[in-house]
N, C-alpha and C positions, 0 to 999 in steps of 0.2 A: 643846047648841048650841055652848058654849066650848070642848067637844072636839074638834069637828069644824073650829072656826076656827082652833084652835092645830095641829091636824091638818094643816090644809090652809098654813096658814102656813109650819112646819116641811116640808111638802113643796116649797112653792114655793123656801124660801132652798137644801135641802141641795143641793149640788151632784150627787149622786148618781140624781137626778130627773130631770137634764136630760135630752131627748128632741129629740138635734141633730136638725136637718133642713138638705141640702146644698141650696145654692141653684142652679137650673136651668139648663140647658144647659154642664155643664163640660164641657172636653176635653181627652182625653187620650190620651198617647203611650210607648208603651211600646220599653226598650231595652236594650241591653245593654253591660257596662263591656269592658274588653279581657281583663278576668279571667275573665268567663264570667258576674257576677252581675249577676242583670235588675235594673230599676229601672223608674219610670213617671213623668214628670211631666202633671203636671195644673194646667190654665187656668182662671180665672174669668174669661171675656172683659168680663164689665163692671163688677171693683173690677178688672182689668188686671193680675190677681195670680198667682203659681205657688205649686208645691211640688211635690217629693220626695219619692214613697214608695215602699215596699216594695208589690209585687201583690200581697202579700193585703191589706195595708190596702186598694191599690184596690177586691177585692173587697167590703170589708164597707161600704162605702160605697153599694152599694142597698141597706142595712138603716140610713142616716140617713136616714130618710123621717119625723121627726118623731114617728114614734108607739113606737119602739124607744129605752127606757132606756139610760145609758149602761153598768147594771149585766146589759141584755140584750146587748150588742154585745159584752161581756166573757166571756159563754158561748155566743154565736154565733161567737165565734172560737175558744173553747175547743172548740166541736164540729167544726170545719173544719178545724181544725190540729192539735188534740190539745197545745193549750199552755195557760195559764193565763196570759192576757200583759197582767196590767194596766195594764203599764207604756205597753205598746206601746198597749192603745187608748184611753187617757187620753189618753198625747202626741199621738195622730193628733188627737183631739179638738179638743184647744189649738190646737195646728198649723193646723188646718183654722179655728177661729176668728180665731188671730190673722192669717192670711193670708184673710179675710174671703171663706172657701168656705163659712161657717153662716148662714142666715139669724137673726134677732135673735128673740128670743123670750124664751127664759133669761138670768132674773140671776144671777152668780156675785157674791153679796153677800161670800160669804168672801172673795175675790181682791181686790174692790176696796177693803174695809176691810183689806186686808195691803198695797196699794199706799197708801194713805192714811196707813199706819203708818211706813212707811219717809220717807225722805228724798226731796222732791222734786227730780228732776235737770230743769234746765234746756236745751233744745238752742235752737241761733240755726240759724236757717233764713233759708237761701239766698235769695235774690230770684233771681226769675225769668221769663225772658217765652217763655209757650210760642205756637208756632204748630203749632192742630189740625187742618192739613190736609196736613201734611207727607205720610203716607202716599200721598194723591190723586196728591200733584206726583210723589214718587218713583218710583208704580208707571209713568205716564205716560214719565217718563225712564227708566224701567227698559224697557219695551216699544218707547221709539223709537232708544235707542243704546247703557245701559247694558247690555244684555246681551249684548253682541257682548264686552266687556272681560271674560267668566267662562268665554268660550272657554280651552282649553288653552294653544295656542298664545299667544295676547295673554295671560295669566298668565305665562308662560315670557317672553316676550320684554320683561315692566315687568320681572320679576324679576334680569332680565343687565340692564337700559339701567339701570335701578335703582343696582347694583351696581358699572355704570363711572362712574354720575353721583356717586354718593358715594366713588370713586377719583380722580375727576377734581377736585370739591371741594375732600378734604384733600390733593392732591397742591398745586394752585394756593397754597393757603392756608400750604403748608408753604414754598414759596419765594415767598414773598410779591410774587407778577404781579399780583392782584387785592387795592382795599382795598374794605371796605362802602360804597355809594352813598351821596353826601351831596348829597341836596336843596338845591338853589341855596345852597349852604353855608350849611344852617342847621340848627344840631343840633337844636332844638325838628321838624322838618320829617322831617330823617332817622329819627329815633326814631318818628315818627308812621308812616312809612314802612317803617318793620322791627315794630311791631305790627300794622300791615295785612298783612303780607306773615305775621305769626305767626298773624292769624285767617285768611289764605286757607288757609293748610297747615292750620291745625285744619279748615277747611269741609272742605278736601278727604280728609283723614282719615275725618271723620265721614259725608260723601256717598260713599262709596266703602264704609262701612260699613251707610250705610242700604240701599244698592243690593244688595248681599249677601244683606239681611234681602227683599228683595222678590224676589232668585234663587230664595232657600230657600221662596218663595210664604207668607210669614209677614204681621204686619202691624207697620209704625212708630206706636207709640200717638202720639210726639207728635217735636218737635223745636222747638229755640229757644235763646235764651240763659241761662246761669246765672252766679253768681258761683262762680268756682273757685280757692280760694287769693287770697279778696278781689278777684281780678280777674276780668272777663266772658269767659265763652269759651262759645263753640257747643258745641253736643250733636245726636246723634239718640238718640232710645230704642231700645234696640235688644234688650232684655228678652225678647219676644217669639220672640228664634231659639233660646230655650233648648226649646220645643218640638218644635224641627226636629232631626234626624238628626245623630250626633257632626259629621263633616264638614261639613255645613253650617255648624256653630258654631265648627268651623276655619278657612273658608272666612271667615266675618265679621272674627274678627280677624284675619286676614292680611291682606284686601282693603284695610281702614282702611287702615295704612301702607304699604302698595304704591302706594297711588292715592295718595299723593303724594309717595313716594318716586321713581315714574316721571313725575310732573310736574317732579322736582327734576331728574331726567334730563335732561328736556327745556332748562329753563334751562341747567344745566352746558356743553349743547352750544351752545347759544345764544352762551353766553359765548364758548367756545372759537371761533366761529366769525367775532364780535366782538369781540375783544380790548382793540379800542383806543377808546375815547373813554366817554359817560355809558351808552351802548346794554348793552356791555358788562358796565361795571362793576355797573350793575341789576341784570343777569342774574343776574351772579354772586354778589351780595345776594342775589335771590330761591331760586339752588341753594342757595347755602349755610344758609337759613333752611329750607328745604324737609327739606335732605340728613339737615341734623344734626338735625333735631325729629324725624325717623321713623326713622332709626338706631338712638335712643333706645326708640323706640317698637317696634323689631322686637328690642332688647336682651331675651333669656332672664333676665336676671338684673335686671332689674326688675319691678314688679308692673303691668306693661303687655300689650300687645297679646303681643311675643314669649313673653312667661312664661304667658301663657291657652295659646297653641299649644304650649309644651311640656308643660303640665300635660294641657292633652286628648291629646297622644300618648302621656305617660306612664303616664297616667290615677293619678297620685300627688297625692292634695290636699294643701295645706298643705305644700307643698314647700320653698318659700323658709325658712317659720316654721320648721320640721324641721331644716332643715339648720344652719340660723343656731344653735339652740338645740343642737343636735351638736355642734359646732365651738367651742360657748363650753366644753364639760367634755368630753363622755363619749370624744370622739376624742381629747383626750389624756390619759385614764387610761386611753385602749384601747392608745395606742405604749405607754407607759411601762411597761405589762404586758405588751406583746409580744405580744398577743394580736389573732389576725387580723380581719379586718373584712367582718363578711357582705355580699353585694351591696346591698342598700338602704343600707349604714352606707357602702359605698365612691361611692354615690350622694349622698348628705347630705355625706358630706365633701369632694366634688369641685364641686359645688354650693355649698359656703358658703363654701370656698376662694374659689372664682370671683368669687362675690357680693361679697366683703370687698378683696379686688384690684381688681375692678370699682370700688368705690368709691372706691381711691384713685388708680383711673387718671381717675374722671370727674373729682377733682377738682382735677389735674395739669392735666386739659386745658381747664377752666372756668378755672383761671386764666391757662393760653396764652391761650384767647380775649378773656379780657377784658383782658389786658395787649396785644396785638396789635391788637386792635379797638374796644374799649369803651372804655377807658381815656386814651387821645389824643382820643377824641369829647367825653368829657366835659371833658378838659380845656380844649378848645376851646372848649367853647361857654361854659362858666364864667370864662373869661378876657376873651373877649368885651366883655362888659360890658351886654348887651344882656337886654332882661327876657326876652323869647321863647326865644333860647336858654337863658338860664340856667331859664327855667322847665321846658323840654323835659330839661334835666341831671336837676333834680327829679323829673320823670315819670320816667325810667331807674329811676334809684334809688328810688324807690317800688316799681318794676317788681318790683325784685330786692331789696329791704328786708321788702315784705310777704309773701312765702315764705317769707323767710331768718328771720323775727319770726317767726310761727305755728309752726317747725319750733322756733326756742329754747324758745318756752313749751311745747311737748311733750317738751323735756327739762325743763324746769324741773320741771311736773309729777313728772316721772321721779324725780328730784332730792329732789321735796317727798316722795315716799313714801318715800325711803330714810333722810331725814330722819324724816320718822315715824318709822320703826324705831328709829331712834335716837332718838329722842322717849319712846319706849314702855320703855326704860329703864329710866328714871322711875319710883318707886313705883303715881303715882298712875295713869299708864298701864298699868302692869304689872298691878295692880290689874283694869284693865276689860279688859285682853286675858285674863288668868287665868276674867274674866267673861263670853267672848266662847267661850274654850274649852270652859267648862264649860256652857254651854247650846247649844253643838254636840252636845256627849258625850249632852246627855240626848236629842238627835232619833236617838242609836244604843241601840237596843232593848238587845244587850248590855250597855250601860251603864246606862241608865236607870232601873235598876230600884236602882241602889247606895244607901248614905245620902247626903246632900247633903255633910256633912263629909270621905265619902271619894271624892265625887266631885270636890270642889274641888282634894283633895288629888293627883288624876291629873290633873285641870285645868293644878296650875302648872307637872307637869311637860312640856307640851308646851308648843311651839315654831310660829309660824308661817313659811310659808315664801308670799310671792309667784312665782306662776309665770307666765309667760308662754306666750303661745301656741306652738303646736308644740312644747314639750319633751315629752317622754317621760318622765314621774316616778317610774314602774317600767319594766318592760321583761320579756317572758316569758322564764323561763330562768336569769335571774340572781337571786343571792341575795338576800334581803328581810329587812330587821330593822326593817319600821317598819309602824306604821299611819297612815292619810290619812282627816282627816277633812273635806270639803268645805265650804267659808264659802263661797263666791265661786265663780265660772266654771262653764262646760262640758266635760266630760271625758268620752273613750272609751276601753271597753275592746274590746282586740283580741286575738281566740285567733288564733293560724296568722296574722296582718293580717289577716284578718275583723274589721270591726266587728259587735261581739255588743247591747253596751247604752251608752246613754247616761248617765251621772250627771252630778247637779246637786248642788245645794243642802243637804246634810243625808245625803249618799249619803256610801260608808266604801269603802276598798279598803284589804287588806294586812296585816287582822287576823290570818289564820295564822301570818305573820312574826313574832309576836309569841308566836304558844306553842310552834312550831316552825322548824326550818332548811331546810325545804323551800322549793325555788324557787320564784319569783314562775308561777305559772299562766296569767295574763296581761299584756298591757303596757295600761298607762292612759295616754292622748297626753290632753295638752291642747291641746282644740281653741278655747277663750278663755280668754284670758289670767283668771286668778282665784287665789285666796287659800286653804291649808289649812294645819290644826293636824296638826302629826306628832308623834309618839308612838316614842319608841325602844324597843329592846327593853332595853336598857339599863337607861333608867327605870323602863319597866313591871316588870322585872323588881326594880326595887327595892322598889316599892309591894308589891309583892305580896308581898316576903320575909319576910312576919310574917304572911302572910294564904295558907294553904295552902289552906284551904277555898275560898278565894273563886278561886283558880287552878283549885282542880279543878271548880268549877260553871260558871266560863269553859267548861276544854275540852272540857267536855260539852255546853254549847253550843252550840259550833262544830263537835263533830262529829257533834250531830243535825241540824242546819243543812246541812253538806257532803252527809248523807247523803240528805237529804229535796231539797236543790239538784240534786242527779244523777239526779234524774228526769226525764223529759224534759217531763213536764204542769210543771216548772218550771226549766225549762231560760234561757226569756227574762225571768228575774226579777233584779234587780237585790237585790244583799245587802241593804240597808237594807227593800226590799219584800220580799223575804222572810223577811225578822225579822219585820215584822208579821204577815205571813201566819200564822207559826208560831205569834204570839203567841195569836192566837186558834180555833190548828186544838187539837182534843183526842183523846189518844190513844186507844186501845180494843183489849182484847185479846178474841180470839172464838177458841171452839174447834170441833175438829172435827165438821161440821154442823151448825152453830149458826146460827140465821136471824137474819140481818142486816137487811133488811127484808122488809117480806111484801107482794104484788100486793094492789092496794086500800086500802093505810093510809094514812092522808095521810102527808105527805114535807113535810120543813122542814129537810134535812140532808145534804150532800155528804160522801162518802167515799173516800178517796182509799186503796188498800192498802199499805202501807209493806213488808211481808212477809208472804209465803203467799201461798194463793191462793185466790181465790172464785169460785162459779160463779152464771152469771147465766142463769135458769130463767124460761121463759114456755110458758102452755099446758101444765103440768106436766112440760116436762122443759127438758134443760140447751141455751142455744144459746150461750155464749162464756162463756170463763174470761178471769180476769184475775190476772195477779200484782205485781209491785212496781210502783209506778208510776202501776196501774191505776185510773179513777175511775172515779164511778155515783153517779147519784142529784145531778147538776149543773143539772135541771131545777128542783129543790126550792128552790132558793137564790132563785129571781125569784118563783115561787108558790106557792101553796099546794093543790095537787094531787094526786091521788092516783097511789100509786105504780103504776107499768105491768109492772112485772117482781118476781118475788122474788128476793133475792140469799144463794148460803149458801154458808159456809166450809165448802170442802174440805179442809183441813187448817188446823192454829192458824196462826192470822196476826193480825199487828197492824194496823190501823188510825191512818188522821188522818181525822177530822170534823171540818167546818164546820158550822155551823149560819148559817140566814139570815140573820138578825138580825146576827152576826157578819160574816156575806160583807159588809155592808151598811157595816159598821163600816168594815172592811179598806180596801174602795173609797174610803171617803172620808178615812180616814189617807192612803192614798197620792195622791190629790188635793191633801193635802198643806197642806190650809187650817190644819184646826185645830191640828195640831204648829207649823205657821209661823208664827200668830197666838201660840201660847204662845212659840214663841221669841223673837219679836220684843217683846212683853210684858215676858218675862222681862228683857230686855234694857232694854228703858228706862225700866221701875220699877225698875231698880238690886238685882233678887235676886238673893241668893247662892246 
């Protein structure tokens, strides 16, 4: 009876048990990039959530029906694809839980004593007043007049009146005919009156987006107020159009700043038409409030509405991140060498040129405006003497204090961690960075296996390096002298700009750099900002200069690893998972007609042919050969069954076996608990 409790208990916590089940009625939509590669997103209409995948993840998604292991989904894919992709359907797993497409059932006991182990982070959430019937009103307006505005023509004709209202604008502004409207001359009153006039332009941005989202026949989950930047401003959700067709989700954010870019048109003329007295000068407050908020908002070179439509044209993610992190080194050690710049490189540098000019023309022209506009208001009203006014100076300056404050402490931050590194120094930080490195080194399989003494000892010769999002830390093609070992962030690797695999946390790129001078194979972009230990070839090469043995069990290593990587059954493996995989595959040499296994024996053992080749026999003769690559016997690894076929060497060939018990292991190493938990262990009982 305590076998079967401890049985049942250990089945319940391993993560390897678990038996997703997708929650009912998802929907989903399949599409294609401008490169030619499909993609699909998929809805839960009621946690109101997406995601992302790859078609064959969609496929294997009728095998979460709750009764399929997550160690069966790993050889349902393996039979459909001919991959061995644990990675891939682990992370659909995650993915699919944490975007709340799983229904609850399974505890991940390991996960949540690793989140318990780390540092609790704090977030301050927003206050917020939603209204849930926004969808009702929109679609109503969408059916009685908004849809006449997604005509051609009326898109064409906001986009020119658009275009002279914001000429018309900076022309007046630039020969100062028009000043900002002042409320029975009372600064408190005007300022009140140029923040009304700033939430009409956000409504109208935003209803002109929701109106889009009810074109594309989508749904607005909600709409309401939030704090943004300390202060309130409107919203509509508009999450929902990522289901709808590229164009439509072009269509959304374009429409935003048209509709009230061509509202601002309307004033401009207004004004023009009025020039002279209070009628007027409103107007022309309300263009110029209108004109310059959606300029901004149509500007490519911010993280706004203009820079969504050029990423969806471009179909380039991370573009701004890219370019900016280009532009800080690799474009000028590309002049300097004189070496030409591939179109994507002359893309990122035109790009982050733009972006860095941009910023010092917005701030050229924030200070014409506040010195032309802002700046006489407040002084006025502060001179005054009157409490109303001077309270209304306050509210301005609040306005523009509480952006200008939130932006300083995101440099401060910035600041503090540079600090740190210089902090780190220090003995006694050197100390736990040294101890930071070297319980990275042991979640890399190559390394792991060292003495503690000589791992400490490759420990202090590495280096951390912070990286930011969008840089590129290798790049395919150029030369490599380093290893990467991942603390922190999310990174991809890209063959040809294909994205191939994702790495995280304990994942390695760069190790051949280190026993050879061959080029980097692929580029690794970091897609979040994070944290790695490098490794020069330099230093390795110094540690190792008394240890010739331990060099040559390296390159043997890495090049049974390269060779057993180039097979296509492990083709979607990341280096750190297929270190493990390796660690537990055994080799096996068979000669000519030698049975492999025989129909009817029970099976408890996957084989994969590394060289030769063997022939797979049913009913007493042969119906398929297999040679490098080839595997048989992947039913074995979930059950215990007996075998269907007999398998026999046609000629000597080598072998890798799994056994189940092993698969079982693998799966739940790259799950990633118990390496994480000893890492995290190691680390704050202070082991060396």
């Amino acid at each position: 009876m305590a076998k079967s409790v401890w049985e049942a208990l250990r089945r319940a916590l391993e993560p390897v048990e678990e038996r997703p089940r997708i929650v009912p009625r998802i929907e989903a939509a399949r599409y294609t990039t401008r490169a030619g590669t499909p993609y699909v997103v998929i809805h839960n209409p009621t946690a109101q959530t997406y995601a992302r995948l790859d078609p064959r993840e969609l496929d294997l998604l009728e095998l979460f029906d709750g009764r399929h292991t997550i160690g069966e989904l790993v050889i349902a894919y393996y039979q459909r694809h001919g991959v061995l992709a644990l990675a891939r359907v682990v992370g659909l797993v995650q993915l699919l839980r944490a975007e709340r497409f799983l229904s609850e059932g399974h505890i991940d006991a390991y996960t949540r004593l690793a989140r318990q182990l780390r540092a609790p982070v704090r977030q301050l959430r927003a206050a917020e007043l939603t209204w849930s019937k926004a969808d009702i009103v929109l679609e109503r307006w969408y059916r009685a007049w908004g849809h006449v505005f997604f005509r051609p023509m009326w898109l064409w004709l906001g986009v020119i009146a658009g275009f002279i209202g914001a000429v018309v604008v900076l022309f007046e502004l630039g020969r100062g005919r028009f000043v900002l409207y002042e409320a029975k001359n009372s600064a408190l009153l005007t300022i009140v009156l140029l923040v009304a006039l700033a939430w009409v332009t956000l409504a109208a941005h935003e209803l002109g987006r929701g109106l889009a989202v009810k074109n594309a026949k989508r749904t607005v989950h909600r709409a309401g107020v939030r704090l943004y930047l300390g202060l309130p401003a409107v919203y509509v959700d508009t999450t929902d159009i990522c289901m709808a067709a590229p164009h439509d989700r072009l269509l959304t954010s374009f429409v935003g700043p048209w509709t009230a870019l061509m509202l601002g048109a309307v004033c401009a003329l207004g004004a023009e038409l009025a020039p002279d007295g209070a009628v007027g000068t409103f107007l022309f407050t309300a263009a110029f409030v209108l004109v310059i908020h959606n300029v901004f908002y149509f500007s490519p070179l911010l993280e706004l509405d203009g820079y969504d439509i050029l990423i969806g044209l471009m179909d380039t993610p991370l573009l701004r991140a890219r370019a900016l992190a280009f532009i800080r080194g690799p474009l000028w050690r590309k002049l300097r060498r004189g070496e030409p710049l591939a179109r994507e490189e002359r893309l990122f540098a035109l790009f982050g040129v733009a972006s860095v000019l941009y910023r010092v023309l917005a701030v050229v022209v924030a200070l014409r405006v506040w010195q032309a506009l802002a700046l006489p208001m407040i002084g006025a009203g502060w001179q005054s003497g009157d409490l109303l006014p001077r309270l209304g100076v306050l509210l301005l300056i609040a306005a523009i204090a509480i952006p200008l404050g939130l932006w300083l402490i995101a440099v401060a931050r910035q600041l503090a961690s540079v600090s740190g590194w210089l902090v780190s120094l220090g003995d006694r930080a050197r100390t736990h960075r040294h101890r930071e490195a070297q319980a990275a080194l042991r979640t890399v399989p190559l390394w792991s296996e060292l003495p503690p003494a000589r791992l400490l000892e490759l420990a202090r010769r590495m280096r951390v390096e912070h990286v930011v999002s969008g840089v590129e830390v290798v790049r395919q093609g150029e030369p490599g002298d380093r290893l990467y070992v991942i603390d922190d962030g999310v990174f991809e690797l890209l063959v040809d700009g294909e994205p191939m695999v994702r790495l995280g946390r304990g994942d390695y790129f760069g190790e051949r750099a280190l026993l050879s001078e061959t080029p980097v194979s692929a580029t690794v972009l970091a897609v979040e900002a994070g944290r790695v230990f490098v490794l020069d070839r330099s230093a390795f090469d110094g540690w190792l200069a008394t240890d010739l043995e331990a060099r040559a069990r390296l390159e043997a290593a890495l090049a049974n690893r390269s060779e057993v990587g180039a097979m296509p059954l492990f083709r979607d493996l990341a280096p750190t998972e297929l270190d493990v995989l390796l660690g537990h595959m055994k080799p096996q040499a068979v000669t000519r007609g030698e049975t492999i296994v025989r129909h009817g024996e029970p099976g408890w053992r996957m084989y994969v042919v590394r060289s030769g080749c063997v022939a797979i026999e049913r009913g007493g003769g042969p119906q398929a050969t297999l040679r490098a690559g080839g595997a048989f016997g992947e039913v074995a690894l979930l059950r215990d069954v007996l075998r269907t076929a007999t398998v026999v060497a046609q000629e000597p060939s080598e072998l890798l076996s799994l056994e189940a018990h092993d698969f079982r292991a693998v799966l739940a190493d790259y799950l990633g608990q118990a390496g994480e938990l000893q890492r995290l262990s190691h680390l704050q009982l202070g082991g060396q």
